[in-house]
C-alpha positions as CSV (number, residue, x, y, z in Angstrom):
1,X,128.5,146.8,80.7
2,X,129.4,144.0,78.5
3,X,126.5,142.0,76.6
4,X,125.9,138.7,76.3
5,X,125.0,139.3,72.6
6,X,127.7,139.0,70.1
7,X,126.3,139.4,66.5
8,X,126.8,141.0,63.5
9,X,125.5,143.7,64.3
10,X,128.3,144.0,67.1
11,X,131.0,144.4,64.2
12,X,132.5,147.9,63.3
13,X,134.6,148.5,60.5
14,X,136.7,151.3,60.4
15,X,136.6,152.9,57.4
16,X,139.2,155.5,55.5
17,X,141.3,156.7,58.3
18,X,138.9,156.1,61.4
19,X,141.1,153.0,62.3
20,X,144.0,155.0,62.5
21,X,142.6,158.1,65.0
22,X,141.1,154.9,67.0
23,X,144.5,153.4,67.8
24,X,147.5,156.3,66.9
25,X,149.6,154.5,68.5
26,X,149.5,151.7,66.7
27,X,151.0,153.6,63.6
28,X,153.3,156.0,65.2
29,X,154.3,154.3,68.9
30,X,152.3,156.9,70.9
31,X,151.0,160.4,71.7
32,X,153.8,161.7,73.3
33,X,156.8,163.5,72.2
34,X,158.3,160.3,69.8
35,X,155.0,160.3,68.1
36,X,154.3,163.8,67.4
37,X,157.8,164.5,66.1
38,X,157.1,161.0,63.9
39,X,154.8,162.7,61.9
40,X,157.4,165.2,60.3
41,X,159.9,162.4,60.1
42,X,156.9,159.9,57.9
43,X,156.9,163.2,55.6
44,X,160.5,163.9,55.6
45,X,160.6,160.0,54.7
46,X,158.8,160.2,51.3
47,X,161.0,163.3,50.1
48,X,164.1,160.9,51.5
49,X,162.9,158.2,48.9
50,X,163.1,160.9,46.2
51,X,166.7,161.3,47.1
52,X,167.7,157.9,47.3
53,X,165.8,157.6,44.0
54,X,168.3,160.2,42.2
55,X,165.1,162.8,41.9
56,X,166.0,164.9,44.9
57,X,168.7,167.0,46.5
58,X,167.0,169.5,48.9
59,X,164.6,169.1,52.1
60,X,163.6,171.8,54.2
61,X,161.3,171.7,57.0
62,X,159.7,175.1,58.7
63,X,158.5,174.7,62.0
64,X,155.9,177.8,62.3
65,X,154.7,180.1,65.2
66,X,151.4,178.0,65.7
67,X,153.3,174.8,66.3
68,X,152.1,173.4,62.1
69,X,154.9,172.4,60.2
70,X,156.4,172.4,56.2
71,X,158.3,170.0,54.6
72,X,159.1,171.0,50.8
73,X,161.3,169.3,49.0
74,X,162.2,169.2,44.8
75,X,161.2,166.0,43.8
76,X,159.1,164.8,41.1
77,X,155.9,165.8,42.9
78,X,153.1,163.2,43.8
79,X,151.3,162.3,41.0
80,X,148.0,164.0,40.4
81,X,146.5,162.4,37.5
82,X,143.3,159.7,38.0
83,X,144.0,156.8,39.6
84,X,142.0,154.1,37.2
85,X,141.1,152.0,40.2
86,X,140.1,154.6,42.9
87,X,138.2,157.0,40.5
88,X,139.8,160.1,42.0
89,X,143.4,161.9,41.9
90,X,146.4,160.0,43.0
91,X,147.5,162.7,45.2
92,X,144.0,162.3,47.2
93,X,144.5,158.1,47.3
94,X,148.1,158.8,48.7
95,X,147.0,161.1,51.4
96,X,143.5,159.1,52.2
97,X,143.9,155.2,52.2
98,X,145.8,153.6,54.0
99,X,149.1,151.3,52.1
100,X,148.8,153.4,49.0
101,X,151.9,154.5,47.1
102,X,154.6,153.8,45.2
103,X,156.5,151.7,47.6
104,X,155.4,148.3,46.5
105,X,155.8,148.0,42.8
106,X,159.7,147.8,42.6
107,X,159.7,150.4,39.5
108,X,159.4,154.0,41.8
109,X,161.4,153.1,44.4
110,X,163.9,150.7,44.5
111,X,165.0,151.0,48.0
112,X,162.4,152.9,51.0
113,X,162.3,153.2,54.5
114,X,158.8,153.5,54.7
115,X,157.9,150.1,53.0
116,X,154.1,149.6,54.9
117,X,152.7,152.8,52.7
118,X,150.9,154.4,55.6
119,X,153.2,157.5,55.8
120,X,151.3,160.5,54.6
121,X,147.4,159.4,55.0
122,X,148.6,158.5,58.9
123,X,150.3,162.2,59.1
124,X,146.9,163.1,57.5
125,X,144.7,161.3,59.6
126,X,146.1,162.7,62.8
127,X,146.4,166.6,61.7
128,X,143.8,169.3,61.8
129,X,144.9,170.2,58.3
130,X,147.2,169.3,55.7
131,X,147.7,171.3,52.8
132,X,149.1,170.1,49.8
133,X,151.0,171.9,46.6
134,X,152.7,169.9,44.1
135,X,154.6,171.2,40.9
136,X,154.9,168.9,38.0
137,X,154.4,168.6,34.3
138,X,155.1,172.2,34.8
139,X,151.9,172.7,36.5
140,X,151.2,173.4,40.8
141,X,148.5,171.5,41.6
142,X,146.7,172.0,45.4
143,X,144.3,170.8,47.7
144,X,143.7,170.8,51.5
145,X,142.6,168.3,53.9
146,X,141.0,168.5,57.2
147,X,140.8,165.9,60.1
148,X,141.7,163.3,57.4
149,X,139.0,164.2,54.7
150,X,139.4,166.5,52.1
151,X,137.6,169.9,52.0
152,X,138.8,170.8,48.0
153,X,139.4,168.9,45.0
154,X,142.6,169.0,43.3
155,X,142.8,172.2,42.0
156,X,145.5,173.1,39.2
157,X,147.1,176.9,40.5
158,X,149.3,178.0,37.9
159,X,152.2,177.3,35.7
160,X,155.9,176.2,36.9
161,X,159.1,175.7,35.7
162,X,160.7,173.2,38.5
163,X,159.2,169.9,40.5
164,X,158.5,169.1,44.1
165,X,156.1,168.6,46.8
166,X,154.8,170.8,49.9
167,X,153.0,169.9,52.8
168,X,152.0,172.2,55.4
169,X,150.3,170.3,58.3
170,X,149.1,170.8,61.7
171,X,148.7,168.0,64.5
172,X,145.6,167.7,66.2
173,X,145.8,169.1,69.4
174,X,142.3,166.8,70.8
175,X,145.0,163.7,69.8
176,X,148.6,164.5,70.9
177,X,149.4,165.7,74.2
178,X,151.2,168.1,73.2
179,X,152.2,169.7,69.9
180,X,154.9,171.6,70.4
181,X,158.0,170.7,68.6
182,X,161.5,170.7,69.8
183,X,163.9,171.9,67.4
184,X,166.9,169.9,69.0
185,X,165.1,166.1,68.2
186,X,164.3,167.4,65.1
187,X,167.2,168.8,63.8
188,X,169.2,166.3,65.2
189,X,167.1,163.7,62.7
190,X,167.7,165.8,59.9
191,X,171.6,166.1,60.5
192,X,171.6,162.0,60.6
193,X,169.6,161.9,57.5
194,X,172.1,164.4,55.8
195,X,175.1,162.0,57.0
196,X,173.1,159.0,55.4
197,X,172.6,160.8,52.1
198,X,175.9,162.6,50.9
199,X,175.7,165.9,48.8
200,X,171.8,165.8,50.1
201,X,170.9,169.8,51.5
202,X,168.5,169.9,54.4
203,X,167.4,173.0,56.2
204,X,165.6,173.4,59.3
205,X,164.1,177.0,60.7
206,X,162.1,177.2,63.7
207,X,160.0,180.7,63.4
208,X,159.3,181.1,67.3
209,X,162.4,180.8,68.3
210,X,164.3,182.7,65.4
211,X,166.7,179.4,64.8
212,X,167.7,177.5,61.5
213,X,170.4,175.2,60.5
214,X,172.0,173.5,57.3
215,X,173.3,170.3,56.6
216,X,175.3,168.9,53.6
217,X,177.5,166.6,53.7
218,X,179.3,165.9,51.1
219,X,181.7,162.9,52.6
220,X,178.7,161.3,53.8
221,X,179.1,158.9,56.5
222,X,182.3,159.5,56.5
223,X,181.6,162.8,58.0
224,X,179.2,160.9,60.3
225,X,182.1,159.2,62.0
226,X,184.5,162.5,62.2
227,X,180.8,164.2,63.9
228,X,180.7,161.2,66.5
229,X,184.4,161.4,67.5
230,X,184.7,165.2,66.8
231,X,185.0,165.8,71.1
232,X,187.8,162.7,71.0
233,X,191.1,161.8,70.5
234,X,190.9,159.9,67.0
235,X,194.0,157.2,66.7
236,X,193.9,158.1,62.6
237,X,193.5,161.5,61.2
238,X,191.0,159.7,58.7
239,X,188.2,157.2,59.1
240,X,189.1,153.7,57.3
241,X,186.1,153.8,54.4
242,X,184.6,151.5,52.0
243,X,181.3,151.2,49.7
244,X,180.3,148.0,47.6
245,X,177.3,146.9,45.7
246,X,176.4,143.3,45.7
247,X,173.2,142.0,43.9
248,X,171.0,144.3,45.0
249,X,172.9,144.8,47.9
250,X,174.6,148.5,48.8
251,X,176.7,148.5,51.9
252,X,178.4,151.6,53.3
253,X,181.2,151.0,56.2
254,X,183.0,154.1,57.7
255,X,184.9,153.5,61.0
256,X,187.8,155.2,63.4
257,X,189.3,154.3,66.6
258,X,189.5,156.9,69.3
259,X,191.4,157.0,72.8
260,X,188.4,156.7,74.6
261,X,187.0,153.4,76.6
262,X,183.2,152.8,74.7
263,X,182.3,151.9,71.4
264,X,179.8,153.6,69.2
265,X,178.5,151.5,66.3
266,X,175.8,153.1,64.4
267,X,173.9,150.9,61.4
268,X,171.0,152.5,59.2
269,X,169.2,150.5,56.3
270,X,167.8,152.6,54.0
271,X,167.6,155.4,56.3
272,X,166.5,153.6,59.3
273,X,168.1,153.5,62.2
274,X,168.7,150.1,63.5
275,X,169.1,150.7,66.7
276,X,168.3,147.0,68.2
277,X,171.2,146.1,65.2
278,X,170.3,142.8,63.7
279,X,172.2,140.8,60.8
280,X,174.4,143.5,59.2
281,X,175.7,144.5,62.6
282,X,176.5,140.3,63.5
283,X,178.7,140.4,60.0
284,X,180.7,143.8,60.6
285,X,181.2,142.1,64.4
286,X,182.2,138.6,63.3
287,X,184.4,140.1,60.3
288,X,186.2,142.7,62.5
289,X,187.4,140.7,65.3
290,X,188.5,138.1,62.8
291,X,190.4,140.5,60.7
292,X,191.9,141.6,64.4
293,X,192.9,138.1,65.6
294,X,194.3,136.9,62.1
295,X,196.6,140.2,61.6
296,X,197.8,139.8,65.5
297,X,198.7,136.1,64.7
298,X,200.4,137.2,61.1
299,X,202.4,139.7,62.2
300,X,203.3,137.7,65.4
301,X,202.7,140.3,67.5
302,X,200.8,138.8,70.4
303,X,199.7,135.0,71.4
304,X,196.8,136.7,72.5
305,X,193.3,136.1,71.1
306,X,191.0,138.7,71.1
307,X,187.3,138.6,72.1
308,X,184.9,141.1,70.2
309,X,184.8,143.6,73.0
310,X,188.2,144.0,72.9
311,X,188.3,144.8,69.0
312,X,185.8,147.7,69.2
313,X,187.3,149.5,72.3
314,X,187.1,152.9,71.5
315,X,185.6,152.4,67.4
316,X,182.6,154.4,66.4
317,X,181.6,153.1,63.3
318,X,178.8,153.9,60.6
319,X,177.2,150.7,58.9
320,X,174.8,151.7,56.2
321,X,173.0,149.4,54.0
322,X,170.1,149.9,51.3
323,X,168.3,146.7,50.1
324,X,165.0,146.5,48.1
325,X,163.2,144.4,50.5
326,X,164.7,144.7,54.2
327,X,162.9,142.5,56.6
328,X,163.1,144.0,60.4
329,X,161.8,142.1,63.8
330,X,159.1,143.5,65.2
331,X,156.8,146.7,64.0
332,X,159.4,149.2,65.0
333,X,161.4,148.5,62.4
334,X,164.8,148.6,64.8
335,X,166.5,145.1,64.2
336,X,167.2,143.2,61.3
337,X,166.4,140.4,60.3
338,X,167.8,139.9,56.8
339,X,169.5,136.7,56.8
340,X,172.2,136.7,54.2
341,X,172.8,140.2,54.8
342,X,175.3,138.6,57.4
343,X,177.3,136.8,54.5
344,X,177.4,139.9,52.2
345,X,178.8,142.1,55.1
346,X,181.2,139.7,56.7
347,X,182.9,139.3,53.1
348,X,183.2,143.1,52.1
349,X,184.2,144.6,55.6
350,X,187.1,141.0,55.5
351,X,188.5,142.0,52.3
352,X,188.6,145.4,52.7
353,X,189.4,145.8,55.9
354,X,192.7,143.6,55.7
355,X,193.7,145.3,52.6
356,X,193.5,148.8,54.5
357,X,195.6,146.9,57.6
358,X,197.8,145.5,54.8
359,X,198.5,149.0,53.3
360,X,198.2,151.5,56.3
361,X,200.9,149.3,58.6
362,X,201.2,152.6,60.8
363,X,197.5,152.5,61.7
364,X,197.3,148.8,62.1
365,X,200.0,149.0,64.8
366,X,198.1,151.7,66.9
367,X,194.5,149.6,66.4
368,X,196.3,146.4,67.8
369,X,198.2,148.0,70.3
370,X,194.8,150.0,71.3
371,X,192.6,146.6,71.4
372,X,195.6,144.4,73.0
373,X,195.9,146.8,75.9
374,X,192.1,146.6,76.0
375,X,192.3,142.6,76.1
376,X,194.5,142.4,78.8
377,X,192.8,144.8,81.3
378,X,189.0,142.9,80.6
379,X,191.4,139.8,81.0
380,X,192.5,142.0,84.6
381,X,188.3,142.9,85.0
382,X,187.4,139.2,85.0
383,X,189.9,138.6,87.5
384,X,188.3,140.8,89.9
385,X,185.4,140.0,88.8
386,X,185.5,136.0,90.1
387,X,187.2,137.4,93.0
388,X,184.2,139.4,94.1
389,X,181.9,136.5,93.2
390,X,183.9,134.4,95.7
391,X,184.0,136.6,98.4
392,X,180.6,136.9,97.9
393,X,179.6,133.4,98.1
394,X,182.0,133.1,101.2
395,X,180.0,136.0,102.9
396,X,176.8,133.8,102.8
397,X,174.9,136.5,100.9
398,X,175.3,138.4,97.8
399,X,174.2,141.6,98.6
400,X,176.2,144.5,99.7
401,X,176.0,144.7,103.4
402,X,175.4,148.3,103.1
403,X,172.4,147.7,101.4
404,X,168.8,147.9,103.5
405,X,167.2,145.6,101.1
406,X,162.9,145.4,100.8
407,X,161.0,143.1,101.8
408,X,159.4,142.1,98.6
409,X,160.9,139.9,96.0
410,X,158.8,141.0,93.2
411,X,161.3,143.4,91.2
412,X,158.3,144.8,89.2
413,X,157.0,145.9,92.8
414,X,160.5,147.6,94.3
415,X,162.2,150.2,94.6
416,X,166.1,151.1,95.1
417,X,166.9,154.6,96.3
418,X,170.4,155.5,95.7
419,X,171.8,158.0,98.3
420,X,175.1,159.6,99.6
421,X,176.3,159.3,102.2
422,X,175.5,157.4,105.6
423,X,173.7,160.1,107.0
424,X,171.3,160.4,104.1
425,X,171.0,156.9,104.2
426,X,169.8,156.7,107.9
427,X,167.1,159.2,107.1
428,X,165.9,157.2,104.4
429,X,165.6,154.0,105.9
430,X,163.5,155.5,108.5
431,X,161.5,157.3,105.7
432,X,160.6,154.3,103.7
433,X,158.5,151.8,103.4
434,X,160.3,149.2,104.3
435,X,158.0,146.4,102.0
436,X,159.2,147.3,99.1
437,X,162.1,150.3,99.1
438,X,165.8,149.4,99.3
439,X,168.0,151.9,100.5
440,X,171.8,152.1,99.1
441,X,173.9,154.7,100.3
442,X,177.2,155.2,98.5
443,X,180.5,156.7,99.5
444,X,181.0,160.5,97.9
445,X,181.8,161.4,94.0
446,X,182.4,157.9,92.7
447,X,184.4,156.7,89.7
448,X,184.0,158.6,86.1
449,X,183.3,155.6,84.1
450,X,184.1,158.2,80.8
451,X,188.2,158.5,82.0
452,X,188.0,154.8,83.0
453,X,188.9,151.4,81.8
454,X,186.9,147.9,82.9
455,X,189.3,146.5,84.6
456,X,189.6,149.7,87.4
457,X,185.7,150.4,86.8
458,X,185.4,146.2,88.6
459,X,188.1,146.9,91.3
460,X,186.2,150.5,92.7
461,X,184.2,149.6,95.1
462,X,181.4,151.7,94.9
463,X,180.4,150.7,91.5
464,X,180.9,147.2,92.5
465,X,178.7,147.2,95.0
466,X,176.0,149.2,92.2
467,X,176.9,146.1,90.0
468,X,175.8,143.5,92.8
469,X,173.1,145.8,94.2
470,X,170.7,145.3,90.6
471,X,171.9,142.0,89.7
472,X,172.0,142.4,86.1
473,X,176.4,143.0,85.7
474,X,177.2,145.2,83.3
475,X,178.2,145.2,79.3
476,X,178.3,141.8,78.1
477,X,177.1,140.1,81.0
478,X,174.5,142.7,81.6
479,X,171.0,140.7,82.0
480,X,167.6,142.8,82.3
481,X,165.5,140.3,83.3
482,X,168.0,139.6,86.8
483,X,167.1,142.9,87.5
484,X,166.0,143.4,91.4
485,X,164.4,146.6,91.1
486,X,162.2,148.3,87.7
487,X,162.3,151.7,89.9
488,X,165.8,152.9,90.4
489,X,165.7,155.8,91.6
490,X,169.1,158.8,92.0
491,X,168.1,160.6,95.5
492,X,170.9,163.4,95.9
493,X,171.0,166.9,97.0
494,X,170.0,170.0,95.2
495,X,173.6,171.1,95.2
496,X,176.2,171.6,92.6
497,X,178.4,168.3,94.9
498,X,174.6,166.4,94.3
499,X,174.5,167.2,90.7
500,X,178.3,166.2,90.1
501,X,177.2,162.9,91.9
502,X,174.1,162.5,90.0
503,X,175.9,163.1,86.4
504,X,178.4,160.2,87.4
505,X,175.8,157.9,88.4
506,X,173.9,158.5,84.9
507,X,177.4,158.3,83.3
508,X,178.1,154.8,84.7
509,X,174.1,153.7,83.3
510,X,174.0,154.8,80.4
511,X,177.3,153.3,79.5
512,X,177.2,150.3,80.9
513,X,173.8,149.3,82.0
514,X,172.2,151.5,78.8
515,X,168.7,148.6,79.1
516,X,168.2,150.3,82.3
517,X,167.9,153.7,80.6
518,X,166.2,152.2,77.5
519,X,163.1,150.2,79.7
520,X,162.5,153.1,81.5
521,X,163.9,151.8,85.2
522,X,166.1,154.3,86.1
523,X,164.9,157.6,87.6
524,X,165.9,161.2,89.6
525,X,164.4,161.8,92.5
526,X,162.8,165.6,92.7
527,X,163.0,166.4,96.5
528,X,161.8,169.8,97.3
529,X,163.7,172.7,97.8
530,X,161.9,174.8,99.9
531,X,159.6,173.9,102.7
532,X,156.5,177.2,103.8
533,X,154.5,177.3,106.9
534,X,151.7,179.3,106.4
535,X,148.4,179.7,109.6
536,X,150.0,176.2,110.9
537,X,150.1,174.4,107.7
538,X,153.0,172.9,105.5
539,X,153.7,173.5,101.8
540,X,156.6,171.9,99.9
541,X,157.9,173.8,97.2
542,X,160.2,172.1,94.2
543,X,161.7,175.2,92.8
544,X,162.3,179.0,92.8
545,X,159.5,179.5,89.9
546,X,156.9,177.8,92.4
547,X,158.0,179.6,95.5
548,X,157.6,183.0,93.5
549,X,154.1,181.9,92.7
550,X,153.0,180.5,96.4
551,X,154.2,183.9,98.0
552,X,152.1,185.8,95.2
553,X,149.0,184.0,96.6
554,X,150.1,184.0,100.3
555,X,151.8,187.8,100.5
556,X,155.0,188.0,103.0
557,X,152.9,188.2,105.8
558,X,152.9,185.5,108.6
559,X,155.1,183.1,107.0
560,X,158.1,181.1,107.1
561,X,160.4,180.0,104.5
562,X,163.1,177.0,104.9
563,X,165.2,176.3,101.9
564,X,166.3,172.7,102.3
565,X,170.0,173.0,100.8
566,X,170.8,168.8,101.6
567,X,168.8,165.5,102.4
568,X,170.5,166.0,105.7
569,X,168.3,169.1,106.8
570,X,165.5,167.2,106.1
571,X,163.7,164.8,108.8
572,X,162.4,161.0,107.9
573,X,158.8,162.5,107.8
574,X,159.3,165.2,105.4
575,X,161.5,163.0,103.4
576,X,158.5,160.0,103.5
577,X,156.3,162.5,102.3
578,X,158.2,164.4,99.7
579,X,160.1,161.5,98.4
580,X,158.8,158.0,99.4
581,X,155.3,158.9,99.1
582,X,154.2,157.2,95.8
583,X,150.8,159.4,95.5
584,X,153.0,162.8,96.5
585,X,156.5,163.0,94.8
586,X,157.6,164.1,91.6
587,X,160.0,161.8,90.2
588,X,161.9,162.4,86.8
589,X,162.1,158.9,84.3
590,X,165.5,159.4,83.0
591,X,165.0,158.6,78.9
592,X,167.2,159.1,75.6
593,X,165.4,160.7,72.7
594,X,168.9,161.0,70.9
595,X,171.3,158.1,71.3
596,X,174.1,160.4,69.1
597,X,173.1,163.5,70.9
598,X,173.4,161.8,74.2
599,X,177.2,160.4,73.7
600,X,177.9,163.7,72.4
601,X,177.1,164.8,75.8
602,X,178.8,162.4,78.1
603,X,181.9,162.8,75.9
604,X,182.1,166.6,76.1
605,X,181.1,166.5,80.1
606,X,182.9,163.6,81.2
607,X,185.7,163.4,78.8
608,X,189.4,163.7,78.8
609,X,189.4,166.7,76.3
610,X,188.9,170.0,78.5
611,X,188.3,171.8,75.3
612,X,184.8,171.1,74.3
613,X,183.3,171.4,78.4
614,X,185.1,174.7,78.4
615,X,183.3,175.6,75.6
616,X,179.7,173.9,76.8
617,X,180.1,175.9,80.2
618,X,180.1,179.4,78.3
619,X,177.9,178.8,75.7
620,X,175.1,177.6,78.9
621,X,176.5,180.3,81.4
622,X,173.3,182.1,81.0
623,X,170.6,179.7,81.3
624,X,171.9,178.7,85.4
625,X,168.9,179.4,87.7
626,X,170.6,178.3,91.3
627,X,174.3,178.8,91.0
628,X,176.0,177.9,94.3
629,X,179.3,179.2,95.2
């Protein structure tokens, strides 16, 4: 009950770290999976910051039995002399208050990723225990931390000849939803960091699962870009690569043209990944397509100009800057905002990319013939694209007239099932609530958007009538906030032709409506696989592991099983019940952890190389549950 009072007295501070275990997720986004696999990466960070600083070239990080973690690395170790101010050791002010280290005084660090200072003491804050061992001035020093306070003072251990840091840290289980680590979003991190810091060593073991890897890369970002297209068919044999400091300015450009349809355009700064972009990605756009245009016009080879799209057809591309004071939009540091960072990248990616197009004539030829072909089929794309807007318009209504729309015109309140076939389709209309679920079926397998230019990915008429269906268009064009539905949902069968369908659906999101993916719209239904009967009543079983366990309770007496092998053999009211039923279904929220990982993915599953999926199949063979034949 709320007071009418408001006094003093009605204040709270927060002291120490109390703030942060009030509000986690203010410091680390959340409780889930992103923030409990922050907290190694706000450790990982400050031994990152040795390397960049010249005082570091190894990182390893132990992921134990009991789910705590280790991250040494052989830095100068945190200082652990008095800190005048505080009155106690600097190694207990870096792990206890909050925007303490030395991030902020332009003398320890030039360049840091983690430039608020809240790293370590939030890692701290949120563990059971953190213990700490530092070696320096050829001493180890130690002391160990629990819920945020300490429990020892800093205690000198022993001599030593070398320097570094060790943190051994457990996350509090009463905080986080769950502590168990995944290797794979972790080691992915570390492989990215080991791109971004040539001739850096990082290791990763996982002791419950018997796993470890290495990374050193001693081409850097350069190696980055060979990684990304390592599944495709690369136009050059090597990446096009240049490094310049300006000012205080260090910018890192590696970039190669592939035979495939997307573009992948990674940019870091200092470590970060950008993933929103911001002003360093603008000037590498802006510089490449003029560099493009003005060679096409030079050479004479084409009256055509250019737009940006076509110039990054089929580039992935690393852009890596380090500046001392990068300023970024918004607390998760993913854009930006650095305004003459624009200039500074715009001039070195000019000059040096037109001297390597000056120099390499070969490669230029295949990069223009590459984007010029890409020009005129987007050129082809719009085409159809006006013609479906005015047959639209001439139809008196926009929508598909396959589509059983919903009532409601509140897209934050509907719902669009996607479905195959007609038949499906019919039992879902019946099954829905009509107020706010839309029912679209589409025709079979449609196109893979991976083998697929835009100009035959407009003129298929099942994705066109996806396109028209959410009212948001796709790459370019594409516009969240038209969106007709924040709940679309894949309903297929639980068959190897409704996982093929499923995959292609996902294909055509993530690369070309990837917002969809990235709000958290787009989902998979879960419809049940097995339906029991059991003394007159009905159960609804999801998989073969829950089956196993329902018979163990119910014995094989007296009871029927059905194993629903389509959306067909199911009737409206056991699909409105299963599926449609807000309060009883089990839908899946379709999310990227790994934006690199993920293309890898797609590529290898979808691409034109048959190579790397034969290779994916065996290496998964054993982990198939239902295999249907």
């Amino acid at each position: 009950m709320i007071q009418n009072s408001y006094k003093a007295q009605n204040i709270q501070v927060l002291k120490d770290l109390e703030a942060v275990k009030k509000r986690p997720a203010m410091y680390i986004g959340d409780t889930g999976v992103r923030g409990l696999h922050h907290l190694v990466y706000e450790v990982v960070d400050n031994s990152i910051d040795e390397a960049l600083a010249g005082f570091c070239n190894y990182i390893s990080v132990t992921i134990h039995k009991d789910n705590s973690i280790t991250v040494i690395d052989n830095g100068r170790g945190i200082p652990v002399d008095i800190h005048e101010k505080e009155g106690k050791s600097a190694l207990e002010v870096v792990m206890t208050v909050l925007h303490a280290g030395g991030k902020f005084d332009k003398q320890t660090y030039r360049v840091s990723g983690g430039l608020h200072g809240v790293g370590i003491s939030v890692v701290n804050a949120l563990s059971e225990f953190i213990e700490v061992e530092v070696k320096r001035d050829n001493k180890i020093y130690s002391q160990k931390y629990e819920f945020g306070k300490p429990v020892t003072s800093v205690e000198e251990k022993g001599n030593c000849e070398d320097s570094g840091t060790k943190i051994k840290f457990l996350p509090d289980k009463e905080i986080f939803e769950s502590i168990d680590f995944q290797f794979d979003i972790l080691s992915n991190r570390l492989r990215e960091l080991a791109f971004l810091n040539k001739n850096l060593k990082i290791e990763i073991k996982d002791e419950r699962i018997e796993k470890e890897k290495s990374f050193l890369y001693e081409g850097g970002i350069k190696s980055f870009v060979k990684y990304l297209n390592k599944n495709k068919t690369s136009l050059h044999v090597k990446p096009v690569f240049f490094e310049k400091k300006q000012g205080d300015t260090y910018i890192e450009v590696a970039m190669q043209y592939n035979s495939s349809y997307m573009e992948n355009i990674l940019t870091f700064v200092n470590n970060i990944n950008t993933i929103e972009g911001g002003t360093h990605l603008s000037g590498f756009k802006t510089a490449l397509t003029r560099v493009i245009n003005d060679y096409i016009k030079k050479s004479k080879i084409s009256d055509l100009s250019l737009g940006g799209a076509d110039t990054r057809e089929g580039l992935s591309a690393v852009i890596s800057i380090k500046i001392p004071e990068p300023q970024f939009e918004g607390q998760t540091k993913t854009k930006l905002g650095n305004s003459k960072v624009k200039g500074i990248v715009d001039s070195i990616v000019t000059d040096n990319l037109k001297t390597f197009f000056e120099e390499n004539p070969a490669i230029a030829k295949n990069i223009i013939q590459k984007v010029i072909t890409a020009a005129k089929a987007r050129e082809a794309a719009r085409k159809a694209r006006e013609l479906t807007r005015r047959k639209s318009v001439l139809e008196s209504g926009s929508l598909p007239g396959k589509l059983a729309d919903c009532q409601e015109k509140d897209p934050t309140k509907c719902e669009l099932f996607i479905v195959e076939g007609d038949s499906a389709a019919g039992t879902g209309i019946s099954a829905r609530d009509r107020k706010f679920q839309a029912i679209l079926p589409i025709r079979g397998k449609i196109l893979n958007v991976e083998k697929a230019r835009i100009d035959k990915i407009f003129s298929n008429n099942e994705i066109s009538t996806l396109i028209s269906t959410t009212g948001t268009s796709i790459n370019d064009e594409f516009d969240i906030s038209k969106l007709r539905y924040h709940k679309v949902i894949v309903l297929t069968d639980a068959d190897s032709d409704g996982n093929h369908i499923s995959t292609l659906l996902l294909t055509f999101f993530y690369r070309y409506m990837k917002e969809l993916v990235d709000k958290g719209y787009l989902y998979i239904a879960q419809p049940p696989l097995y339906k029991i009967i059991k003394d007159k009543k009905t159960y609804y079983i999801r998989d073969d592991a829950a089956l196993k366990e329902k018979l163990e309770e119910f014995g094989d007496k007296n009871i029927v099983v059905q194993r629903f092998k389509g959306l067909g053999e199911m009737d409206s009211d056991e699909l409105a019940e299963t599926v449609m039923n807000s309060d009883k279904r089990i839908l899946k929220r379709v999310t990227v952890e790994d934006a690199m990982q993920a293309d890898q993915i797609f590529t290898i599953l979808m691409g034109e190389q048959v190579g790397p999926r034969k290779e994916f199949i065996f290496s998964h063979a054993k982990e198939v549950q239902n295999l249907d034949i």
